[in-house]
The first five atom37 places (N, CA, C, CB, O) and aatype in JSON, in Angstrom:
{
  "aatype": [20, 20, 20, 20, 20, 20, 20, 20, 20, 20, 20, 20, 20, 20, 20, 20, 20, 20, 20, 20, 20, 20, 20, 20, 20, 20, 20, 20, 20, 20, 20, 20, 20, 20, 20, 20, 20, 20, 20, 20, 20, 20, 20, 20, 20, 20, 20, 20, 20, 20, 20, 20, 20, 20, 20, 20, 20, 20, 20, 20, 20, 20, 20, 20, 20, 20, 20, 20, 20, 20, 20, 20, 20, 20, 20, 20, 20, 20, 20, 20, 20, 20, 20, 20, 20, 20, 20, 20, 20, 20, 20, 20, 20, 20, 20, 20, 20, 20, 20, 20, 20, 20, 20, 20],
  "atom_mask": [
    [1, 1, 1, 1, 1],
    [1, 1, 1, 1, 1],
    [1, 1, 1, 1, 1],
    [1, 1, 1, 1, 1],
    [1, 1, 1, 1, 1],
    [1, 1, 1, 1, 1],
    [1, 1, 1, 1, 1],
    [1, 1, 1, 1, 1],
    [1, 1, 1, 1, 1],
    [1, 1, 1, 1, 1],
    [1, 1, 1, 1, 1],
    [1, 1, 1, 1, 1],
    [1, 1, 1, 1, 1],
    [1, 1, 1, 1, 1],
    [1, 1, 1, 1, 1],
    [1, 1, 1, 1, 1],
    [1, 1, 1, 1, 1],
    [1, 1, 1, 1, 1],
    [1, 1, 1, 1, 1],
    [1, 1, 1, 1, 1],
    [1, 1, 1, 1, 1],
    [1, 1, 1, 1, 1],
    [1, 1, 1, 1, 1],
    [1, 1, 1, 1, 1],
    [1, 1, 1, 1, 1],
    [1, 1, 1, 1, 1],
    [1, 1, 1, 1, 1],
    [1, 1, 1, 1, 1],
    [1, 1, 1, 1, 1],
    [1, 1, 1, 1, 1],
    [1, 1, 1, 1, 1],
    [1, 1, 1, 1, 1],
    [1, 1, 1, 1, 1],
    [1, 1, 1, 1, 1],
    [1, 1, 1, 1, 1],
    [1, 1, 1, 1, 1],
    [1, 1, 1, 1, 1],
    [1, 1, 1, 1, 1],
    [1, 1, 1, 1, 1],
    [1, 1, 1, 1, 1],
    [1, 1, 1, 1, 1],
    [1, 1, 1, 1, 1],
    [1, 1, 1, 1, 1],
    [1, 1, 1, 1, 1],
    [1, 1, 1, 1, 1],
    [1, 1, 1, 1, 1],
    [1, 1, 1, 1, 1],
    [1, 1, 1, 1, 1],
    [1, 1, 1, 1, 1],
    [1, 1, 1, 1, 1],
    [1, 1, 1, 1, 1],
    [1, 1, 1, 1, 1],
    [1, 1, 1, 1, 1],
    [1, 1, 1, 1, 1],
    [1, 1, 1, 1, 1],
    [1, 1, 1, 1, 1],
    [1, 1, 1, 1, 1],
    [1, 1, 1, 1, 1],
    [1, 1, 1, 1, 1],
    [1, 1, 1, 1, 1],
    [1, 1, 1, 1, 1],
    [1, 1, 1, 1, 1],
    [1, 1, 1, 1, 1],
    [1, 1, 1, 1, 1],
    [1, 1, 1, 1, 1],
    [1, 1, 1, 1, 1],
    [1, 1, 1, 1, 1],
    [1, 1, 1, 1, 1],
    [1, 1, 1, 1, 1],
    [1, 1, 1, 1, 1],
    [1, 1, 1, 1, 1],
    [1, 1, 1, 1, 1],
    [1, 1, 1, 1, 1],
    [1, 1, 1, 1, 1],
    [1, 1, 1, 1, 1],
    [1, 1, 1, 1, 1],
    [1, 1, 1, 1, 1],
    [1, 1, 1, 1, 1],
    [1, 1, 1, 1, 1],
    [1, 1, 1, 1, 1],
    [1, 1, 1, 1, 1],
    [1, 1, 1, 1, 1],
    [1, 1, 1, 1, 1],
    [1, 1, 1, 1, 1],
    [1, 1, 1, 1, 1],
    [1, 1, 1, 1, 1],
    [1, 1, 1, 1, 1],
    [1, 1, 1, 1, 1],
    [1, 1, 1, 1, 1],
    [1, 1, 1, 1, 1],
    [1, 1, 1, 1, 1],
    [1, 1, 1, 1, 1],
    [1, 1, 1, 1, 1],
    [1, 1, 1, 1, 1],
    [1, 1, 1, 1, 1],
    [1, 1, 1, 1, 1],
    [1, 1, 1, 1, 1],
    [1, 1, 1, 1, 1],
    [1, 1, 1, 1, 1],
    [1, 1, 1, 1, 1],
    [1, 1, 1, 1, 1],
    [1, 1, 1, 1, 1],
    [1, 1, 1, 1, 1],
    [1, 1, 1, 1, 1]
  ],
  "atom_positions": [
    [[151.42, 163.26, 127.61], [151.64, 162.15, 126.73], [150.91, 160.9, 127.25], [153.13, 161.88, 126.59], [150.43, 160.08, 126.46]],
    [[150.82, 160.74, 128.88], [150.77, 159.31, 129.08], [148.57, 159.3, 128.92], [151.79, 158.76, 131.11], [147.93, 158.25, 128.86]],
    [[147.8, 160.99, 128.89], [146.89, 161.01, 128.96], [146.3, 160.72, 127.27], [146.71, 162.1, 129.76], [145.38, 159.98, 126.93]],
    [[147.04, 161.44, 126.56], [146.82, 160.74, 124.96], [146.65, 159.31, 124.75], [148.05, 160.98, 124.05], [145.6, 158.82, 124.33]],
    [[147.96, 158.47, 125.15], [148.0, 156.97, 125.07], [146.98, 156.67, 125.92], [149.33, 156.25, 125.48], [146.04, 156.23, 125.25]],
    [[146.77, 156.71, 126.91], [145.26, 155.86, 127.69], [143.9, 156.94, 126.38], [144.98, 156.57, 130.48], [142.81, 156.41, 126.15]],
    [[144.06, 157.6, 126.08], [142.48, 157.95, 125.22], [142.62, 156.97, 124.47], [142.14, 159.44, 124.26], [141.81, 156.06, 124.27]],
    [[144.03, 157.17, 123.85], [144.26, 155.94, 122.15], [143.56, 154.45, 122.73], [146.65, 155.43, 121.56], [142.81, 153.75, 122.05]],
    [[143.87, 154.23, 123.78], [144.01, 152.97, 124.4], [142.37, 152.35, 125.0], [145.19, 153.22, 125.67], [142.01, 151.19, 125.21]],
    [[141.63, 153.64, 125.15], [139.79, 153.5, 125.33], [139.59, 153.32, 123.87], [138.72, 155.1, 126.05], [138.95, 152.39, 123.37]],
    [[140.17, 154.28, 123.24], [139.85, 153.88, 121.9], [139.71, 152.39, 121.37], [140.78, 154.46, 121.18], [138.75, 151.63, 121.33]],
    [[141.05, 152.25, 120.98], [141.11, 150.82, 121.01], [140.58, 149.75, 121.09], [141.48, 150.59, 121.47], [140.28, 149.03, 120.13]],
    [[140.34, 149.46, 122.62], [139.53, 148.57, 123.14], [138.32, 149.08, 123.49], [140.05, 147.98, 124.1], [137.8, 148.53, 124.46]],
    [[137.7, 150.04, 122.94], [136.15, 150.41, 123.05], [135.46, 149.3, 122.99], [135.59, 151.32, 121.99], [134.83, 148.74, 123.88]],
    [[135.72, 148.82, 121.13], [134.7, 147.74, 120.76], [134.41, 148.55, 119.47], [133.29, 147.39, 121.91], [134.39, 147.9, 118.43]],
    [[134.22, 149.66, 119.42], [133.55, 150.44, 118.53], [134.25, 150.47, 117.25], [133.35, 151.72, 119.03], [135.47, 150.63, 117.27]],
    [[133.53, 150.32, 115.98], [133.92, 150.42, 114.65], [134.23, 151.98, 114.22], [132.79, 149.79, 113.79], [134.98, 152.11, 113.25]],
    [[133.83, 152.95, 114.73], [133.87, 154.06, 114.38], [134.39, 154.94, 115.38], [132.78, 154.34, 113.94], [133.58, 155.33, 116.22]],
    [[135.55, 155.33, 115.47], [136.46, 156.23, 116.25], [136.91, 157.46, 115.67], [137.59, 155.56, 116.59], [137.01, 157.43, 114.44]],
    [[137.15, 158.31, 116.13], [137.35, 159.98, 115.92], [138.84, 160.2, 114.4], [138.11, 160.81, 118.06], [138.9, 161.04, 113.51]],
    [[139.78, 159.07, 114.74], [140.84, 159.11, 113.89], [140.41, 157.78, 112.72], [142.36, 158.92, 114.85], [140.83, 156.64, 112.92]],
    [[139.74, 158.04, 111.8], [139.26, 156.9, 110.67], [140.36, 156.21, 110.16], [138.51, 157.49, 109.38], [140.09, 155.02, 109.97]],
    [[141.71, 156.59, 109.81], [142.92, 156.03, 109.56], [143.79, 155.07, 110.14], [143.47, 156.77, 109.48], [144.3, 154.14, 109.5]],
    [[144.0, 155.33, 111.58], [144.8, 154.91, 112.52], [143.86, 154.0, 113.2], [145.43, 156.0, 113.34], [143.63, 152.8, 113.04]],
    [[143.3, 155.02, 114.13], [142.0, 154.38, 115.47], [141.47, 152.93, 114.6], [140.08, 155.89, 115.8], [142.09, 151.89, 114.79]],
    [[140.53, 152.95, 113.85], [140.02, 152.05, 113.67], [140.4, 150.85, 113.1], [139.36, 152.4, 113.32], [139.79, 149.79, 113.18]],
    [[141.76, 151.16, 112.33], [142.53, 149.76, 111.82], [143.37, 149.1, 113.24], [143.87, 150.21, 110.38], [143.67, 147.91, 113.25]],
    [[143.62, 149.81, 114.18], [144.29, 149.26, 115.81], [142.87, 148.68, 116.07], [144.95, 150.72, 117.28], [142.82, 147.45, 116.19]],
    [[142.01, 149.2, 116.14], [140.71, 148.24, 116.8], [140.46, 147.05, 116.24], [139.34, 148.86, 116.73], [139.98, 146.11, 116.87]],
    [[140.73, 147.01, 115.15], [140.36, 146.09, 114.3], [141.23, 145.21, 114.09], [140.01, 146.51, 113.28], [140.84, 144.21, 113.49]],
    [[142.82, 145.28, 114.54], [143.99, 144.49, 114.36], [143.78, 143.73, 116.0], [145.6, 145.55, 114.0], [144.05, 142.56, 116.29]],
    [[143.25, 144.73, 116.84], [142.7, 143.99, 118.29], [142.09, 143.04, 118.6], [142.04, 144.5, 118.9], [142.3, 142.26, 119.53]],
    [[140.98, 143.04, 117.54], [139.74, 142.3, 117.33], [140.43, 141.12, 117.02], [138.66, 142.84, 116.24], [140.48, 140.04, 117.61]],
    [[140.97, 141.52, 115.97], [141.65, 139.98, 115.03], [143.0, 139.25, 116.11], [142.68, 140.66, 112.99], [143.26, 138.05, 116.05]],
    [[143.54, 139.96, 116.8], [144.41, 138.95, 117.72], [143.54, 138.27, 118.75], [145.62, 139.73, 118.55], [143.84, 137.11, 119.04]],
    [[142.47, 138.87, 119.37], [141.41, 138.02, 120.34], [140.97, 137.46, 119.85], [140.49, 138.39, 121.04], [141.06, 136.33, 120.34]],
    [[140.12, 137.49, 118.55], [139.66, 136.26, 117.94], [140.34, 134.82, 117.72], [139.4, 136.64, 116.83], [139.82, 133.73, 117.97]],
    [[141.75, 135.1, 117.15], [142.4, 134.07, 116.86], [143.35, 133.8, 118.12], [143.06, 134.26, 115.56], [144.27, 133.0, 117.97]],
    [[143.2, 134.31, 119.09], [143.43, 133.57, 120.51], [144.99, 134.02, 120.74], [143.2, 131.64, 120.46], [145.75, 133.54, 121.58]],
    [[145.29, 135.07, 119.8], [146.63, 135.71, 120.25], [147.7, 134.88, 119.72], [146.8, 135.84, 121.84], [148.65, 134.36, 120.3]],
    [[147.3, 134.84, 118.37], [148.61, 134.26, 117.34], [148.92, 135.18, 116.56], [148.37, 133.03, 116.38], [149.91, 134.99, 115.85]],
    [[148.31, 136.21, 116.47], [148.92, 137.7, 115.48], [148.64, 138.7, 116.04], [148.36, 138.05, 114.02], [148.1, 138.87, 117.13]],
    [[149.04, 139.49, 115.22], [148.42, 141.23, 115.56], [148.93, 141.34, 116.83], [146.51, 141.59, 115.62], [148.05, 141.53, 117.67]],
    [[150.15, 141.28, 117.3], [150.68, 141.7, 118.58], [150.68, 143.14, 118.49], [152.08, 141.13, 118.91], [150.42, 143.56, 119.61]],
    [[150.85, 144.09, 117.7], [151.43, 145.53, 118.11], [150.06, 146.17, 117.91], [152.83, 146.25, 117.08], [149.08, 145.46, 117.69]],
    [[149.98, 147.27, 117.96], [149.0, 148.39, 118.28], [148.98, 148.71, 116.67], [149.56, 149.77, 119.51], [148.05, 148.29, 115.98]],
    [[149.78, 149.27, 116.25], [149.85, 150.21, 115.17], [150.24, 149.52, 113.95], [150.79, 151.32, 115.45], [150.62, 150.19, 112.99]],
    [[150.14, 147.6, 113.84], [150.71, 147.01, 112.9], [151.59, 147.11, 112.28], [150.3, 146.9, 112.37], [151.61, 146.41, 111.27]],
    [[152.55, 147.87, 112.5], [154.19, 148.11, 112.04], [155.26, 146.81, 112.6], [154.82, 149.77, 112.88], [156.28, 146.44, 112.02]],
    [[154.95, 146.5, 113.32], [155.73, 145.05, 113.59], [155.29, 144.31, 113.46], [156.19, 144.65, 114.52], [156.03, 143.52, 112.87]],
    [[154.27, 143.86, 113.68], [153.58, 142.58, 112.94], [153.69, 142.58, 111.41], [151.98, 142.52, 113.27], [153.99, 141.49, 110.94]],
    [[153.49, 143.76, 110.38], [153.63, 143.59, 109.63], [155.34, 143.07, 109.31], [152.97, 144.5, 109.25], [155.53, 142.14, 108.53]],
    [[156.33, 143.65, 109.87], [157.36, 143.72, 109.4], [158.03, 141.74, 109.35], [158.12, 144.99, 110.37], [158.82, 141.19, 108.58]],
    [[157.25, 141.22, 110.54], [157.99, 140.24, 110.67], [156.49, 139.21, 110.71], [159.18, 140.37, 112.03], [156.31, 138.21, 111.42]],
    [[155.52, 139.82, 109.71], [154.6, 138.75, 109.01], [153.6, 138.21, 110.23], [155.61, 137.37, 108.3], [152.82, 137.27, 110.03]],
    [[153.7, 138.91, 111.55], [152.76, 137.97, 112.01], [150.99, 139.32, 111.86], [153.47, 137.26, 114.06], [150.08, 139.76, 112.57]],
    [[151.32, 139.37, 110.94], [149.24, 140.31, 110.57], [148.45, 139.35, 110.35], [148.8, 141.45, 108.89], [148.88, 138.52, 109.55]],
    [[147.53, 139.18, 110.76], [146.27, 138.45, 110.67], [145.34, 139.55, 110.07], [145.74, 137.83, 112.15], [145.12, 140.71, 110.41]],
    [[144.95, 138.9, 109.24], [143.82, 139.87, 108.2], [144.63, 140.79, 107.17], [142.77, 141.08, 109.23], [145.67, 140.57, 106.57]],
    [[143.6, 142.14, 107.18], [144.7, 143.01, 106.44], [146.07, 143.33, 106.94], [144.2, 144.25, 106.25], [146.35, 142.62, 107.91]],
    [[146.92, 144.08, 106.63], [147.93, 144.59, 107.16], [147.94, 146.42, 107.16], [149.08, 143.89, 106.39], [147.11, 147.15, 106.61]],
    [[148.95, 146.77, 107.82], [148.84, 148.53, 108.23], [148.87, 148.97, 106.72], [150.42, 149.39, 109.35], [147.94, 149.69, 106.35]],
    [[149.73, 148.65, 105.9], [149.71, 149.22, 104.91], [148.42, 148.74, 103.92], [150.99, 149.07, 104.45], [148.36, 149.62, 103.07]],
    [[147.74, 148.09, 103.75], [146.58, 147.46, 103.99], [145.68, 148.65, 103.66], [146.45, 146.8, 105.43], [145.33, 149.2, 102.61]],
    [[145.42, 148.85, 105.07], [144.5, 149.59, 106.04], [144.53, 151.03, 105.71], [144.93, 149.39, 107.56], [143.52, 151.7, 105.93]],
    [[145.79, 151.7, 105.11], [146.51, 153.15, 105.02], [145.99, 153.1, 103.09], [148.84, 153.18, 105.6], [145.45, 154.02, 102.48]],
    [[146.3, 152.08, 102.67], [145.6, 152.37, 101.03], [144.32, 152.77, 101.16], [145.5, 151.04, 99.96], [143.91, 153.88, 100.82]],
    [[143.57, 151.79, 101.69], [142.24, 151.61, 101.75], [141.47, 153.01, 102.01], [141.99, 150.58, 102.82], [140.55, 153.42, 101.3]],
    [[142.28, 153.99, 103.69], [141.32, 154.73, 104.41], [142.27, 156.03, 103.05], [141.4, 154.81, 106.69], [141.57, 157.03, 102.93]],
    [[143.34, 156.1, 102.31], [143.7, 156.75, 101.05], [142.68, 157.25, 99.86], [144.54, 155.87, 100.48], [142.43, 158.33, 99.32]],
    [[142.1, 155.6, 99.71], [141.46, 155.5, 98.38], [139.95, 156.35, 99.04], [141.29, 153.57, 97.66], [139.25, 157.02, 98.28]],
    [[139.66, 156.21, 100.32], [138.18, 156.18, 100.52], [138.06, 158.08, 100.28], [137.63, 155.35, 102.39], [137.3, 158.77, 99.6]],
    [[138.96, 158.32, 101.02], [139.32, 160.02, 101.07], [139.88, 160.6, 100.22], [140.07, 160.48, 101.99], [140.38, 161.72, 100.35]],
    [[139.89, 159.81, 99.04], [140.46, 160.48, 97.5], [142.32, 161.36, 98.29], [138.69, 162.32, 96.63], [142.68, 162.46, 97.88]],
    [[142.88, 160.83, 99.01], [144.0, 161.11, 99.06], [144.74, 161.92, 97.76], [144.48, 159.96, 99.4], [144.93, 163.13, 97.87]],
    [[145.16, 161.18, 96.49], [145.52, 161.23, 95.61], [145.03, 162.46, 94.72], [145.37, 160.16, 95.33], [145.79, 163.4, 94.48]],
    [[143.47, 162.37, 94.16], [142.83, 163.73, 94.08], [143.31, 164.99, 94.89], [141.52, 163.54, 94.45], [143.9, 165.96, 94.4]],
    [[143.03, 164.86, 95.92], [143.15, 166.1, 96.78], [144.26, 166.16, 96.74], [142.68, 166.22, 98.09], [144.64, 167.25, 97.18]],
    [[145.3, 165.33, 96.32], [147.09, 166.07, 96.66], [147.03, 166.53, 95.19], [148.86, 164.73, 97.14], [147.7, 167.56, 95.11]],
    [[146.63, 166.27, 94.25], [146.35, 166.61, 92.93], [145.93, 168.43, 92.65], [145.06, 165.55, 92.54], [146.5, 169.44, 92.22]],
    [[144.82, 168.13, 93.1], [144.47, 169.73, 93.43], [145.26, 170.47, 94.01], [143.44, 169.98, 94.19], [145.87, 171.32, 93.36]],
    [[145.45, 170.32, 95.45], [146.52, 170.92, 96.29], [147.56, 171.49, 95.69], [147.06, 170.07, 97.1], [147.87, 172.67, 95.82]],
    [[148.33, 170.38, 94.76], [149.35, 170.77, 94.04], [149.25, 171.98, 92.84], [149.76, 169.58, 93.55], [149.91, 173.0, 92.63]],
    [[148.49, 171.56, 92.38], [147.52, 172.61, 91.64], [147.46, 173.7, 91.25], [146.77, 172.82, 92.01], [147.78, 174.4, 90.3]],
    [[146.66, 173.76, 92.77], [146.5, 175.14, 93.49], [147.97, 175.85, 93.63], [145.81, 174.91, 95.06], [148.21, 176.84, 92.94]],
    [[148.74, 175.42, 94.35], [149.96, 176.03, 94.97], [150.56, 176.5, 93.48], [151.02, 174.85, 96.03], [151.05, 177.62, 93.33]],
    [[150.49, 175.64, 92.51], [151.16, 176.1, 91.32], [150.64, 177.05, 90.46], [151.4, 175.14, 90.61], [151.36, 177.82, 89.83]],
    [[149.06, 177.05, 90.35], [148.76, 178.32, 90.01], [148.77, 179.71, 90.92], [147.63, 178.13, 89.57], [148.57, 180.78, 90.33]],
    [[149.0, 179.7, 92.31], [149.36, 180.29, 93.0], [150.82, 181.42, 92.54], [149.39, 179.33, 93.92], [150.93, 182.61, 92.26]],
    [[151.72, 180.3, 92.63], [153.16, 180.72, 92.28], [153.27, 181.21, 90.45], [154.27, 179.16, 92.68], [154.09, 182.01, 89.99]],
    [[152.47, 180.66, 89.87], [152.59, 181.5, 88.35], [151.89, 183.04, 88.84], [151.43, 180.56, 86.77], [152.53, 184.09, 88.77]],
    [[150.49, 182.95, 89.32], [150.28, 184.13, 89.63], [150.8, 185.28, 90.24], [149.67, 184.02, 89.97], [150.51, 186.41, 89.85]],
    [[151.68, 185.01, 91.34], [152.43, 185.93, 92.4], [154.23, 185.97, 91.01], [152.66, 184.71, 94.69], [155.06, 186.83, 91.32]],
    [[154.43, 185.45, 90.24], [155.19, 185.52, 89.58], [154.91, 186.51, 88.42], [155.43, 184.4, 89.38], [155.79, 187.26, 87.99]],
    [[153.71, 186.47, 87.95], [153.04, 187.61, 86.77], [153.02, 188.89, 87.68], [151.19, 187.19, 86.08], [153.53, 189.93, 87.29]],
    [[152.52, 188.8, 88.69], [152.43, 190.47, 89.33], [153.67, 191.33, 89.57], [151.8, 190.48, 90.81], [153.78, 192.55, 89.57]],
    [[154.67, 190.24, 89.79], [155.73, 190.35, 89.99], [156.61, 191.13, 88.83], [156.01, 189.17, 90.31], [157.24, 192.19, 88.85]],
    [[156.4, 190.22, 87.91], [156.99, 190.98, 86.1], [156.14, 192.04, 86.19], [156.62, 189.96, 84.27], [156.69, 193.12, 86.41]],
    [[154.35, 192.06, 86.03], [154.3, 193.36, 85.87], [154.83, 194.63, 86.55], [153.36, 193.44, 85.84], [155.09, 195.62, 85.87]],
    [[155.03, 194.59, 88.23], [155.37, 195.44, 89.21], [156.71, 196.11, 88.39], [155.64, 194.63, 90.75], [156.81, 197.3, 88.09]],
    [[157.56, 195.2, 88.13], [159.11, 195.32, 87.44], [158.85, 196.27, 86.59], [159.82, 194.0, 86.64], [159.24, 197.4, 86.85]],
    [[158.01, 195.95, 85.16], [158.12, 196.31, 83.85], [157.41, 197.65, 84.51], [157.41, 195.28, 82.52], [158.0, 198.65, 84.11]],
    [[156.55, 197.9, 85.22], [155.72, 199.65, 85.05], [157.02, 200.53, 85.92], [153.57, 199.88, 86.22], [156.99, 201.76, 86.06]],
    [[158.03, 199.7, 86.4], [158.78, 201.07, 87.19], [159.81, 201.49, 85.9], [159.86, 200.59, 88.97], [160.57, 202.45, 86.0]]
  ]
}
């Protein structure tokens, strides 16, 4: 665990705009950025869940950040399909099913 948190934590403070987790990683870098810039009047937490909660976000906010990296990855679409899928899935395994029944 404590070797995860120090990767998250190079992460982080890399500098770098582009990190391995596009969702998470890069909105913490970027909530980092924005508390050093403004000299450490916001963006206290890592993961913007408390800052957001008690208003001190500077810039976007986590939930913000979670629409945004949503919209970019068609979130919505793909749970669309997904769903879809699984449902034509289950009509299908349901027809084989009646037929199996009806030929005995």
């Amino acid at each position: 665990m404590v070797a995860l948190l120090s990767l998250e934590e190079a992460f982080t403070y890399s500098g770098y705009s582009i990190l391995p987790s596009t969702i998470i990683l890069a909105g913490m870098a970027r909530r980092l950025d924005g508390h050093f810039m403004n000299e450490g009047e916001g963006n206290f937490g890592a993961s913007g869940l408390l800052d957001w909660a008690f208003g001190t976000s500077i810039g976007r906010d986590v939930l913000e950040d979670v629409k945004a990296e949503m919209e970019k990855h068609d979130v919505e679409g793909r749970t669309e399909n997904a769903v879809g899928n699984a449902v034509s899935n289950v009509k299908g395994k349901a027809r084989k099913k009646e037929k199996k029944s009806s030929n005995k």
